[in-house]
C-alpha positions as CSV (number, residue, x, y, z in Angstrom):
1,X,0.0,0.0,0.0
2,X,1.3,3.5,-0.8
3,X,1.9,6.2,1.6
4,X,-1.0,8.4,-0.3
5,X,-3.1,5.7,0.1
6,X,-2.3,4.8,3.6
7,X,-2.9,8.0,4.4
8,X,-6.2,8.6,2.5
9,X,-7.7,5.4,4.5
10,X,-6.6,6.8,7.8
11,X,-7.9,9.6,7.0
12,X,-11.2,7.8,5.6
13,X,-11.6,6.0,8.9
14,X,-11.1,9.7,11.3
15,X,-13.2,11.1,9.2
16,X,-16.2,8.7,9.7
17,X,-15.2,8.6,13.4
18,X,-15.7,12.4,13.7
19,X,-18.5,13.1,11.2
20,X,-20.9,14.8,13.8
21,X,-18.0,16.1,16.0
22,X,-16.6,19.5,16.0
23,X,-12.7,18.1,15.4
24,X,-13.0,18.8,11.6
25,X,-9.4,20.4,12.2
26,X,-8.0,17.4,14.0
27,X,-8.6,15.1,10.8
28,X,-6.2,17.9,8.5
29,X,-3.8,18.0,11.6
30,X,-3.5,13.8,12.1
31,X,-3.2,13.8,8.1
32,X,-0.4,16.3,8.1
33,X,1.1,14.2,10.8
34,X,0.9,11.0,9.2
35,X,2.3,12.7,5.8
36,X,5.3,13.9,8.1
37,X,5.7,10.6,9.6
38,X,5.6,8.6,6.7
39,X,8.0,11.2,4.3
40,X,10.6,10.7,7.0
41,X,10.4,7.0,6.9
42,X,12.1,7.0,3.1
43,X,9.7,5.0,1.9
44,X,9.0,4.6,-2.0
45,X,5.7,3.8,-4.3
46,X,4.6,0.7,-5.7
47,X,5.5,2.5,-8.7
48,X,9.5,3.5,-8.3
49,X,9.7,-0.3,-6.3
50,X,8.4,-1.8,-9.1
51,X,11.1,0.3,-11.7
52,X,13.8,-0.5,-9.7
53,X,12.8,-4.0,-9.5
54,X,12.7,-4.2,-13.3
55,X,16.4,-2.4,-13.4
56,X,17.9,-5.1,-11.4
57,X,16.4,-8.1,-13.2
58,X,17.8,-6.3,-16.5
59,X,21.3,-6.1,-14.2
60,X,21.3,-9.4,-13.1
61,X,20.4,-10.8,-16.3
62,X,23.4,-9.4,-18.3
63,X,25.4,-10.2,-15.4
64,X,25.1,-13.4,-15.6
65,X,25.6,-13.2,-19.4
66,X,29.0,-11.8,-18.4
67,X,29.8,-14.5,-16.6
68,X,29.3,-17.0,-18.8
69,X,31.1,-15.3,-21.2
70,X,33.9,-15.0,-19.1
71,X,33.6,-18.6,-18.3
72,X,33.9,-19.5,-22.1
73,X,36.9,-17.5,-22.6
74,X,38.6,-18.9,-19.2
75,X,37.4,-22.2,-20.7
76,X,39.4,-21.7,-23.7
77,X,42.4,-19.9,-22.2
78,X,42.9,-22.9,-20.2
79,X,43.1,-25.3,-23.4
80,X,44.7,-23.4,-25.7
């Protein structure tokens, strides 16, 4: 779950808490909080997870491309 979202359900859930209550302000105040909270925690979407994921599937795939390569010309050092 994203931190927007996360925050959207907490808010969801406050606000349903405190429809007929006079703490309107407290709903914008615990959503600022948790917006603080969360952007200190260094957390990332679904979205850049999900790129960087893709990045190091494309890096480990031609890794290990290298190393068989390098394998194959070890291969034929050795017997030539």
């Amino acid at each position: 779950m994203n931190r927007s979202k996360l925050v959207d359900e907490v808010g969801e859930r406050l606000r349903q808490v405190l429809e007929a209550s006079p703490a309107k302000d407290l709903e914008r105040n615990v959503r600022a909080v948790l917006s603080g909270v969360f952007s200190r925690l260094d957390l990332v979407t679904r979205e850049e997870f999900d790129v960087q994921r893709e990045v190091l599937l494309r890096t480990r795939e031609r890794l290990n491309e290298l190393e068989r390569k390098l394998a194959e010309i070890e291969r034929r050092n050795a017997a030539g």
